[in-house]
N, C-alpha and C positions, 0 to 999 in steps of 0.2 A: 239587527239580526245577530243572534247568537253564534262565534265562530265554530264551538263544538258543545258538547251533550254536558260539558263538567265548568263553564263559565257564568253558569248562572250561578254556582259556589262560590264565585268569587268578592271579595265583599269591595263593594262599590267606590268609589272616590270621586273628588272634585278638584279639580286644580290640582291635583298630585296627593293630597291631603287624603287619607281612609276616614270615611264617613261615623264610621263606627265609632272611632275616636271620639268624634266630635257629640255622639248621637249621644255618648257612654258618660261623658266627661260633663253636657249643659244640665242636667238635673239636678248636679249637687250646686249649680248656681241658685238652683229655686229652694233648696232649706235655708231656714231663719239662723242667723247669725245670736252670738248672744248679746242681749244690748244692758248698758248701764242707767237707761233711763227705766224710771217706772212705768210711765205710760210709752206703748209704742205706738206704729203705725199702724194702720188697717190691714196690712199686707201678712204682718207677722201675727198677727192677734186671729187670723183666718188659718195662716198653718198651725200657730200652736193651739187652735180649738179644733181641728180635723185630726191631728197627730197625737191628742188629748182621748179624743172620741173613737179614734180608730184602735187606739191602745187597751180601751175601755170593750170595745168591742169583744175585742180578740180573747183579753184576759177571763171575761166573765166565762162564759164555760168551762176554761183549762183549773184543773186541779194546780195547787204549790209547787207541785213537781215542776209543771207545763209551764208554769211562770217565765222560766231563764230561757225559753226560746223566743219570747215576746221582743223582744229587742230586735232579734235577727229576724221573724216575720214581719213583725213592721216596717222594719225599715229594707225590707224585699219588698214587699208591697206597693211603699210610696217611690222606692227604684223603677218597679216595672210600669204602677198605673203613672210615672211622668217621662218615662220614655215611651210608652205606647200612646200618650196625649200629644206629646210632641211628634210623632208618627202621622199625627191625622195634618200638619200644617203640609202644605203645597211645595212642592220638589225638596221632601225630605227624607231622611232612610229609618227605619223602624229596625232594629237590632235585635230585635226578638224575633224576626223573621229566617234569622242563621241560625242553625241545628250549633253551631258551636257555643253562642252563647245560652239557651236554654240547657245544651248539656252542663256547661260547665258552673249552671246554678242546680242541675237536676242530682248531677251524681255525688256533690257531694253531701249534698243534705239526704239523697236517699240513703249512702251508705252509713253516714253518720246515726240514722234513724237505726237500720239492721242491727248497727256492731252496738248501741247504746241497748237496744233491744234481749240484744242474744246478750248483753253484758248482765241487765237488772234483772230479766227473766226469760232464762234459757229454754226451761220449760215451756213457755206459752209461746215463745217466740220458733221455739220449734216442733209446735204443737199444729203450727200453720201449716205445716209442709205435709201434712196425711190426718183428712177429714176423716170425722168420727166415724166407727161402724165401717169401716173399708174393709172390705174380704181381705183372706191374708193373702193369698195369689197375687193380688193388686198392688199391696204395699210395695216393693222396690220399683215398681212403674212410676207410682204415681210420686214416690218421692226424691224421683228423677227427674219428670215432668214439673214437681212445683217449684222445684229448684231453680231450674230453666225460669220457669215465668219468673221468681222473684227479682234473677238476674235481667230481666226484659224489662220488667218495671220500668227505670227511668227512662231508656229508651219510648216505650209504650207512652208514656203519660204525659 
């Protein structure tokens, strides 16, 4: 039983040891090493055809521009989808479950996105904040209002 209302916050441990550490730290055991032989094993020849495929995935839609963030989505990707697999094994902790770490992947790629945004194209990017055709009376409401949401974003999402 819970002693009060703010200990479920608390992030878990075993033996003295914080869980999270460990949750955070075993996935970069599971990428492939670089090897000097030609042929490898079955193990490595399975991530480097998944991480081959998934890269292939991601790039085809994005334009040249969208290219340079291929690197940091993938390998978010293969972070979160082998910490959330490692989640499903029996008396384990899943770290995607604490608001601390989703914030601290959420807010800097959203802010990064904004300030790249309002950097390339100021216009379009603050073109979002007062939909088209808005009466004029509405204008400083409404672009108080979307202000607010774009700052709630990663919070929200």
């Amino acid at each position: 039983m819970m002693a009060n209302f703010f200990s479920q916050f608390e992030s878990p441990s075993y033996l003295g040891i914080p869980l999270i550490a460990i949750a955070i730290a075993l996935p970069w055991v599971l990428l492939p090493t670089p090897s000097p032989r030609w042929v490898n094993n079955r193990l490595i020849t399975l991530q480097g055809w998944f991480i081959n495929r998934f890269t292939n995935q991601l790039m085809t839609p994005l334009n040249a521009g969208g290219h340079k963030w291929g690197l940091l989505l993938t390998s978010l990707m293969i972070f979160l989808f082998s910490i959330n697999m490692l989640g499903l094994l029996p008396y384990t902790f899943t770290p995607t479950t604490q608001l601390s770490l989703n914030m601290g992947f959420a807010v800097p790629l959203w802010l990064a996105t904004v300030i790249i945004g309002m950097r390339n194209q100021p216009t379009a990017a603050l073109g979002h904040l007062l939909p088209e055709g808005t009466p004029i009376p509405l204008i400083p409401v409404l672009i108080i209002i979307e202000t607010i949401s774009l700052f709630i974003r990663p919070l929200a999402l």
